[in-house]
Every structure is written in structure tokens, then in C-alpha cells.
ZAMARGU-4260 file (C-alpha; in steps of 0.2 Angstrom, whole numbers, plus 5000, padded with zeros to 4 digits):
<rodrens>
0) 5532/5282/5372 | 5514/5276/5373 | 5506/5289/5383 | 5514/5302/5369 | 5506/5292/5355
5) 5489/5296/5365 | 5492/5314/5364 | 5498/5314/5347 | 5482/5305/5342 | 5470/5315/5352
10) 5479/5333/5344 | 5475/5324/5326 | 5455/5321/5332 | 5454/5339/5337 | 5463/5347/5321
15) 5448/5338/5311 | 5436/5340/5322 | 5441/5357/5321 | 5434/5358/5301 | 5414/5357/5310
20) 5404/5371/5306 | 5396/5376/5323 | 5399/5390/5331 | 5405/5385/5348 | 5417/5376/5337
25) 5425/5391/5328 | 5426/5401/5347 | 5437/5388/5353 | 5449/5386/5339 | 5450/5407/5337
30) 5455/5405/5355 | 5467/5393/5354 | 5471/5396/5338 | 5486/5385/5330 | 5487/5374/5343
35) 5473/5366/5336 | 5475/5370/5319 | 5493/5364/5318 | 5485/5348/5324 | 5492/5338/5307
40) 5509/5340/5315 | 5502/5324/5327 | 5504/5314/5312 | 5526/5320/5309 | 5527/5317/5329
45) 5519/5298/5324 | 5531/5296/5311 | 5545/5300/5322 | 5538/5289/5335 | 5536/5274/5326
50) 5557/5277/5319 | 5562/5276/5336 | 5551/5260/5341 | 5555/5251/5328 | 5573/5253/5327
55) 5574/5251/5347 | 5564/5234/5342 | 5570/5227/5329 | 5586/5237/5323 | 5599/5221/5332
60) 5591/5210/5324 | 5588/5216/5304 | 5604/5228/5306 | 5617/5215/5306 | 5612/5206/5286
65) 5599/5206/5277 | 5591/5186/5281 | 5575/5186/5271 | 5568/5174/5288 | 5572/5189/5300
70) 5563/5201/5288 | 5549/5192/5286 | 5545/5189/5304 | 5547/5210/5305 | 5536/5212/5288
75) 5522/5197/5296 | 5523/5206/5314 | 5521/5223/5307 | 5507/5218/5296 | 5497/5207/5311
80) 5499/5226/5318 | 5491/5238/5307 | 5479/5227/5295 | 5466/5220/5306 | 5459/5236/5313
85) 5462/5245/5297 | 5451/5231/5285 | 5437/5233/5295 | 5437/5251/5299 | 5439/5252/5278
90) 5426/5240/5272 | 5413/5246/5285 | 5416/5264/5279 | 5417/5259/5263 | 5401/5252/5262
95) 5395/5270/5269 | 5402/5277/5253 | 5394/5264/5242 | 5377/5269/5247 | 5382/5288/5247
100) 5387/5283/5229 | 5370/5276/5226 | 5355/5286/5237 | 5366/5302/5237 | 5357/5316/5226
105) 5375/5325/5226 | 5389/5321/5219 | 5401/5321/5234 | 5401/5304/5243 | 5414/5309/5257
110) 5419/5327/5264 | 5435/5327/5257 | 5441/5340/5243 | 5446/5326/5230 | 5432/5314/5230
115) 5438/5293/5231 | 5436/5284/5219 | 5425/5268/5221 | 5430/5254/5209 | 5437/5236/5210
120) 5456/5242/5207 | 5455/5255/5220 | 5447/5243/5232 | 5463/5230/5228 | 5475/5245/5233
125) 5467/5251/5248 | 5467/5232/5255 | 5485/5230/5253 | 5487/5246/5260 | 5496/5253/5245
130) 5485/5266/5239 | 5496/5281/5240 | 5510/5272/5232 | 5508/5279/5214 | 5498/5296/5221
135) 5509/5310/5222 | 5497/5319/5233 | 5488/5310/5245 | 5473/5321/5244 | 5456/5309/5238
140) 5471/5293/5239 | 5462/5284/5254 | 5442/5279/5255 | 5446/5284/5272 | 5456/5299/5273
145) 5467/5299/5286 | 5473/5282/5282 | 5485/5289/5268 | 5497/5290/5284 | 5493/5271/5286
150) 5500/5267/5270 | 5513/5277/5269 | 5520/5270/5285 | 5516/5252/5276 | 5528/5259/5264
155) 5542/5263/5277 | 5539/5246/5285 | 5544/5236/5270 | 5560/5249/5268 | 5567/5245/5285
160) 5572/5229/5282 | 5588/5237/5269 | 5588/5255/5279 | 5593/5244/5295 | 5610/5239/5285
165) 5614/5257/5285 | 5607/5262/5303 | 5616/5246/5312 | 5634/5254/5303 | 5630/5270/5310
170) 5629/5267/5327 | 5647/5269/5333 | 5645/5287/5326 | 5645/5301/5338 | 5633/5305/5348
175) 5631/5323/5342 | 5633/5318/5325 | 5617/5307/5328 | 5608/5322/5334 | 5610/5335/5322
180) 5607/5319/5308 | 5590/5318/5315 | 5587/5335/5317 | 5592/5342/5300 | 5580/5326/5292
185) 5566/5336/5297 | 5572/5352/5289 | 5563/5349/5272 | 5546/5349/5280 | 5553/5362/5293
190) 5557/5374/5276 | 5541/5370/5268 | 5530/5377/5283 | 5543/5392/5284 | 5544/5396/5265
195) 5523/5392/5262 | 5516/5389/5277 | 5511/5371/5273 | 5516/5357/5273 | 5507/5350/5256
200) 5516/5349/5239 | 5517/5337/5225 | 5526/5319/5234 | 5525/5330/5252 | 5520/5312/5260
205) 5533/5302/5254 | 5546/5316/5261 | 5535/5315/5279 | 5538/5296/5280 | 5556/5296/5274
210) 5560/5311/5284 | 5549/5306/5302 | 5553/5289/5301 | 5573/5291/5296 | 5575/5305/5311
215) 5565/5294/5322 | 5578/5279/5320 | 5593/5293/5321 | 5586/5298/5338 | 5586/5279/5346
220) 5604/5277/5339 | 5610/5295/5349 | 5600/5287/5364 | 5607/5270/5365 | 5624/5280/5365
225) 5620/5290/5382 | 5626/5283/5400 | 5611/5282/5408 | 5616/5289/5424 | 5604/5298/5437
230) 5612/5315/5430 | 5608/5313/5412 | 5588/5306/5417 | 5587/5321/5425 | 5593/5333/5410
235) 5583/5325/5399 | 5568/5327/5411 | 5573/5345/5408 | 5574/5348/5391 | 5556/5336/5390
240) 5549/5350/5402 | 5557/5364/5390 | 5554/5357/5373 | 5534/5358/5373 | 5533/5375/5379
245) 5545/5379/5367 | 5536/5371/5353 | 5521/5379/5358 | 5527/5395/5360 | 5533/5392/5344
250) 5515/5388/5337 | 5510/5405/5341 | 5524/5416/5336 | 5525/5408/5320 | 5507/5410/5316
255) 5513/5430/5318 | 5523/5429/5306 | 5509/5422/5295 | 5499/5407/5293 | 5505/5390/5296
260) 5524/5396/5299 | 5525/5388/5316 | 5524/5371/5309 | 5543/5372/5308 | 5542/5367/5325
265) 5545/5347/5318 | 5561/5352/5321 | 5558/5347/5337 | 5550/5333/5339 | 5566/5320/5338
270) 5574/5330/5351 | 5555/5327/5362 | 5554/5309/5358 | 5574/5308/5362 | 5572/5317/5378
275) 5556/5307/5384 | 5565/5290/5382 | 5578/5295/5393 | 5568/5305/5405 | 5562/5298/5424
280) 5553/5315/5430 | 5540/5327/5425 | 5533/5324/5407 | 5538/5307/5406 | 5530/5302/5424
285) 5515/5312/5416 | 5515/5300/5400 | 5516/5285/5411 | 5502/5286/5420 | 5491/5271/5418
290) 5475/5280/5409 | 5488/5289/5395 | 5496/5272/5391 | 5480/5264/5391 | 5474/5280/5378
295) 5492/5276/5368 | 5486/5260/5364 | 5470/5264/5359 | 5478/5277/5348 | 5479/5268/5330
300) 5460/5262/5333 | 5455/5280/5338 | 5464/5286/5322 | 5456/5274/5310 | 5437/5278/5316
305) 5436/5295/5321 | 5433/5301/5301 | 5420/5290/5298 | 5411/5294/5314 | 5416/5314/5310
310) 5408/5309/5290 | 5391/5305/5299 | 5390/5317/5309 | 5395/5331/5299 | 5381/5322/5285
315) 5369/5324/5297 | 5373/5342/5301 | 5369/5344/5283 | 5354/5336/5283 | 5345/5337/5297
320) 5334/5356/5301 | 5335/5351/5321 | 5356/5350/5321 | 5356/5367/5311 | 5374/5374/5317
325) 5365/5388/5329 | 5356/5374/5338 | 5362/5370/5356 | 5358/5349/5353 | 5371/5351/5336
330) 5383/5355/5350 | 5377/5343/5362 | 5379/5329/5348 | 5395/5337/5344 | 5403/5332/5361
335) 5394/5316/5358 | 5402/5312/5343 | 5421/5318/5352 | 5416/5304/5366 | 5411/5289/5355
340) 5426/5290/5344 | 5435/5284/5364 | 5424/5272/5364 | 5422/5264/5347 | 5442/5264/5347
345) 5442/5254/5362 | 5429/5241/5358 | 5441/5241/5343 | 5457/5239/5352 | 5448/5224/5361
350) 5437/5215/5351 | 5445/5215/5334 | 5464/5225/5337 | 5472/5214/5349 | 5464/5195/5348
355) 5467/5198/5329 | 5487/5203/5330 | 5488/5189/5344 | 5478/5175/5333 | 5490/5180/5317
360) 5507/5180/5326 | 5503/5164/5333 | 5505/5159/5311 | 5522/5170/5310 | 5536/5154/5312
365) 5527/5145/5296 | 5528/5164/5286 | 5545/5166/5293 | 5551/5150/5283 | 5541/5154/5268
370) 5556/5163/5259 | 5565/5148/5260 | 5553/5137/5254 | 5551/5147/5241 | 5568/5148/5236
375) 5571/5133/5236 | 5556/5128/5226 | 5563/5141/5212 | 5579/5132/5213 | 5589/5145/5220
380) 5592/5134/5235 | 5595/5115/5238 | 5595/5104/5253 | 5610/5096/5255 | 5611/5078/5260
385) 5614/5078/5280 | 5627/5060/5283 | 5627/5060/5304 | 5642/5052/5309 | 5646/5037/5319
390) 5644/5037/5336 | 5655/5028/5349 | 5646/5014/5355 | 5648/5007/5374 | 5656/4990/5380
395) 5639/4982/5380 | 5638/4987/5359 | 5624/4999/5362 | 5622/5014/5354 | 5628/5031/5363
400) 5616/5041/5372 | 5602/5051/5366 | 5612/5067/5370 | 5627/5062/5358 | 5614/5056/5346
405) 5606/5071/5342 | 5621/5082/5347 | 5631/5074/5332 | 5615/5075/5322 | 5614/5092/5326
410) 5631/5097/5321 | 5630/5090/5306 | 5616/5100/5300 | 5625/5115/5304 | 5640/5109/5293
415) 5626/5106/5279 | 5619/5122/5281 | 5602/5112/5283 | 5600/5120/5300 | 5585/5132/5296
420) 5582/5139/5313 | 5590/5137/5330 | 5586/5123/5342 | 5581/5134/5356 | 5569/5149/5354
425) 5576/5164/5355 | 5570/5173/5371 | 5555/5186/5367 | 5567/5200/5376 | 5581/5194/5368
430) 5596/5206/5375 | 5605/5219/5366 | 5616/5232/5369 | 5602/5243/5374 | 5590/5231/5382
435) 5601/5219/5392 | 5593/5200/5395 | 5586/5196/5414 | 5588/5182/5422 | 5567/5180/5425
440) 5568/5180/5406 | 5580/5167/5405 | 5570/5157/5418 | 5553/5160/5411 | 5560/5153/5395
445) 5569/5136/5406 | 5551/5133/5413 | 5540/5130/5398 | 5529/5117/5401 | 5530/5101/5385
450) 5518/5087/5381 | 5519/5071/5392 | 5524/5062/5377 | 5539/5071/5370 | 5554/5064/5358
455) 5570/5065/5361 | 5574/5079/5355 | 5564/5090/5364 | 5573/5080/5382 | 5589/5084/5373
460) 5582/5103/5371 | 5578/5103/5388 | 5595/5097/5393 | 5602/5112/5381 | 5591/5123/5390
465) 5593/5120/5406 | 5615/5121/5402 | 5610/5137/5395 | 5604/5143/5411 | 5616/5138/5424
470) 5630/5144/5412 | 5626/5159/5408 | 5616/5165/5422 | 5619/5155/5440 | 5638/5155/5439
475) 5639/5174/5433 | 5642/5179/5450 | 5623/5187/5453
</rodrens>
């Protein structure tokens, strides 16, 4: 799944790459043709892509009730995610645009067909990521164009929470039923490129979210139902060996039948994503090797950047007699350009991506009880009083041990319903029906290290712990 959102990201950076007026530019695309100027579909595969994900992340644990500390531990991990990166990426570009706005002697500030607007309100949507919200088209929505697709997928983020109710019901369905769900999802934007060729009309986003994302879900629920025997790996590495030359095959002999009529190849793409998450051989082994993974998760980075580096460049393409389109340094720059949106992606990733995300998890157990303060701030919920029992006492009068102390405590905030969250930590790989546990899992947990000076309660939590273990695992039989 990683290595494919690489090569959805890189087919997005060539379709807009592909808008440069230079000559050697146009030879290539009239050679390839729509496999480069299809390139938008990258941005359907993603939203597929991220369906599946997220519903093979979190679909177990929101699918079950809607517990407003389990969704906002998804909505906090999804925004640690996408925010970082895209703040910076927005205000440095934005401050591009502002001095566009102010030294420009046009009146076009960005290369895009409906001009951003640059004003307090706009900047307050496009921080919280919800500037396409009230748009319904998504052309001129985003300072940075190609982040409408970042806030549409905000958008899907903060659904899934209450789609998840109705996914998790779903998933004793058949298999095939689950299949042709996610397929026929896809059909309105599959119609839209048959009928017009495009796949832009008024609301067109909100229908690529719902659509992607949905059949992307649909897809993992098909997957989790399969036997995963060395039989169906290797039909599935089949069909992910098929499904590409298919869909480009597809490409071409739509653009026959006129322009932009091979986008109807999103039909696809939950079948692709379905068949590579199975798959052992060929495509998949391809995906997995170690520089694709590492591209997949520079991918959002290289998504965010790549405009503003493509905006300067085609400025000064504009501007400057010595990169007139005929010029062999225009091209030379041009392949430049292509190479520094790796690596301004990369630095990125790892200087501003990753130490954020990690820096803003390590906040998400205080956000996660933040509904719960708040309701209880409102009034909509009270603490109860918590009356621990009486304990047995031993022949010398003194009081029970430490382990029935808080083990009677404990239950009695349980029967209070004052217990807010679990005294042991769910696992990080917590196990589910289509991720079982492992016991290095169960073991890593049982071995974290505590302070010298510790209460009771974390020796009692130890105790638990360590039960956990030898129950659940050591006298399983292996």
C-alpha cells in the first residue's frame, strides 16, 4: 500500500508538470499521451487508498459505538497526520502570493484559472483545512491548489467516525456483494468521464471523497473476508499483474473514443488496491521494495510542495529571456525543478512531517478525554461518588493487601461508571479479526520499564500485566 501511494503521487507531479510550456515537454506527453494527461486519476487512487487504510486501522475500534474518547483519538491522530506539513507548505506559499499580490504588475497571483482569494477569512478556512467545505467547485478554493484534495479528505476524516457504525454492520455481508458495493461507488465519476470526458462539475469533489473513500472501505471489508491461503495470494498476484495493463490499455482506447473517456478506468482501482493487499508476488514484491516504500511515505510531503516549486518556476519561465521555452537551460532547469520537489519532500518528511506527528501524538491521551471533561463541564455528565468497600483484614488487624486494595477500588469504579479508561494500555497492535495480536507484542508491552519510585498501583498494574501474559499467551499451547 505504501509503495502504491508513491506511484500515485509521482503520476499527480507529472499530470502538472505536464501544463509547462516547453517544447520537449509537449513531445513527451503527445507520446505518451493520456497516461500522463489522465494523471488526476492519482488523486481517486489516493482516495481509495486512504478508505482502505483507515478502515483496516481503525474500523474495530470506531465500528463497534460511537464513544466520543475513541473518535477523538482517531480525529487528533488524523489531524497530527496531515496538518504539520500542510501549515507550513501553506504559509510559506502564502507568503509567495502576498508578495505576488503586492510587486506583481498583473493581476494573476497564482497559475490557476480562478485566482485565490487573499484575506483574513480565507486564511482562517485554509488553516483548518476547510476551505472547500462551502465551494462547490474546487477550482481557485485552495491558496495552494492541489490541497483542495487535503480538505476534502479532512472532510472524510471527521465522517468516518459515524460511517464506521454502518461499515462495522456490513461485514458479515458476502464477499461478492462487498465487491460489486465498491465497484458500483465509483460508477458516478466512471459516468462522468464516459458521458463528458471529465471529471469536473458543480460538487464533482465532494462525490470523489464520498465515492473514493466509501469504495476504499468496501474493499478492506471484501479482503478481511478472504482465506488467505497460498492459492488466493497468488490469484490476486494475478489479477494485480492484469489490472494495470488493463487500466492502461484502457487509457488509450478510451482517448479513441474521445477526450478524457478512459478516465472510466476508476472503476478499477478498488479491485487494484483489493488485489495488492492480498497479493505476495509480482506487483506487490515490486511495491515493496525499500526505495518505493521510502517514496510512499514521502508522498503527502511531495504532494504539498511540488505546485509551489512548479508556480516559481513556471514564473520564471515567464519572466526570464534566458529560460525562453526554445532554450536548452528552460529544459535543463525543468528537470531540475522535477528533482527538487524529491528532495524538498524529503527534508519535509524529516524535519517537519514526522518529529511533528510524533511530538503531537505524544498530547493525544489528554485530547482523547477532552470530550468528557467537557461534558461534564456542561452538565451532561456527573461523577458519581466511588464508596470502596471493606476489605478483610488478617489475624494481626492489618489491612488486606495492596492487590485487594486496589482490585476492590478498581471494581468499584467500574460499578460507578467513573472508570474513564482501562488500567492497562491497550497494545499498539491491538488484535482483530484481520490483524491477529503476537506474542512479541504482548511481551514488549509486559517489559516496559517504570520509574524507581512507583505507587501501588502501578506494582498492582504490573501484577495485572504480567497475569495478562502468562494467561493468555504462555498456557495457550504455543
Amino acid at each position: 500500500m505504501t509503495g502504491l501511494r508513491a506511484v500515485a503521487a509521482v503520476w499527480v507531479v507529472l499530470f502538472h508538470f505536464h501544463f509547462t510550456p516547453l517544447p520537449g515537454v509537449a513531445e513527451v506527453v503527445g507520446l505518451l499521451g493520456p497516461l500522463i494527461t489522465a494523471g488526476a486519476l492519482g488523486v481517486d487512487l489516493f482516495f481509495v487508498l486512504s478508505g482502505f487504510v483507515i478502515a483496516y486501522t481503525y474500523l474495530d475500534e470506531l465500528g463497534p459505538a460511537l464513544r466520543a474518547r475513541a473518535t477523538a483519538r482517531f480525529v487528533w491522530a488524523r489531524a497530527c497526520r496531515l496538518w504539520p506539513a500542510y501549515a507550513l507548505v501553506l504559509h510559506l506559499f502564502g507568503i509567495w502570493l502576498v508578495v505576488r499580490a503586492m510587486v506583481g504588475s498583473g493581476g494573476d497571483i497564482a497559475f490557476q484559472a480562478v485566482q485565490p482569494v487573499l484575506d483574513a477569512g480565507q486564511y482562517v478556512q485554509q488553516l483548518f483545512m476547510v476551505q472547500l467545505w462551502d465551494d462547490a467547485r474546487f477550482d481557485g478554493a485552495s491558496w495552494v491548489g492541489s490541497t483542495w484534495s487535503i480538505s476534502a479528505e479532512w472532510l472524510a476524516y471527521l465522517l468516518f467516525p459515524v460511517a464506521a457504525l454502518v461499515l462495522f454492520r456490513m461485514r458479515r455481508l458476502p464477499v461478492v456483494v462487498l465487491a460489486c458495493a465498491a465497484v458500483l461507488l465509483m460508477a458516478p465519476m466512471a459516468w462522468a468521464y464516459l458521458s463528458a470526458g471529465t471529471p469536473y462539475f458543480p460538487w464533482s469533489w465532494l462525490v470523489r471523497i464520498l465515492c473514493g473513500f466509501g469504495a476504499g472501505a468496501l474493499a478492506y471489508l471484501a479482503v478481511r473476508k478472504l482465506s488467505w491461503t497460498s492459492t488466493a495470494r497468488w490469484g490476486a498476484s494475478v489479477v494485480a499483474a492484469v489490472l494495470p495493463v488493463l487500466m492502461a490499455a484502457g487509457l488509450l482506447v478510451g482517448e479513441l473514443a474521445g477526450p478524457g473517456r478512459g478516465g472510466a478506468i476508476v472503476l478499477l482501482f478498488p479491485l487494484v488496491v483489493a488485489a495488492l493487499a492480498v497479493a505476495d508476488r509480482g506487483p506487490a514484491t515490486v511495491l515493496s521494495a525499500r526505495w518505493l516504500v521510502y517514496g510512499g511515505r514521502l508522498s503527502y510531503c511531495l504532494y504539498l510542495v511540488h505546485i509551489p516549486l512548479f508556480e516559481v518556476y513556471w514564473l520564471a519561465l515567464r519572466r526570464f529571456a534566458a529560460l525562453a521555452p526554445h532554450t536548452v537551460l528552460a529544459h535543463v532547469v525543468g528537470g531540475l525543478v522535477l528533482l527538487a520537489t524529491v528532495g524538498a519532500s524529503a527534508l519535509a518528511h524529516h524535519l517537519v512531517e514526522e518529529p511533528s506527528r510524533r511530538r503531537l501524538r505524544a498530547v493525544g491521551p489528554a485530547v482523547a478525554r477532552m470530550p468528557v471533561r467537557a461534558a461534564r463541564a456542561l452538565g451532561l455528565r456527573r461523577a458519581r461518588p466511588v464508596l470502596v468497600p471493606p476489605l478483610a483484614v488478617t489475624q494481626d488487624d492489618a489491612l488486606a493487601t495492596a492487590a485487594a486494595r486496589f482490585a476492590a477500588k478498581r471494581q468499584a469504579l467500574a460499578e460507578a461508571g467513573a472508570l474513564q479508561e482501562p488500567l492497562l494500555p491497550e497494545p499498539r497492535h491491538a488484535a482483530t479479526p484481520f490483524r491477529p495480536a503476537t506474542l512479541a507484542t504482548a511481551l514488549a508491552n509486559a517489559q516496559r520499564r517504570r520509574a524507581a519510585h512507583r505507587s501501588e498501583m502501578d506494582m498492582w498494574a504490573d501484577h495485572e500485566r504480567a497475569e495478562y501474559i502468562r494467561g493468555g499467551y504462555l498456557h495457550a499451547g504455543g
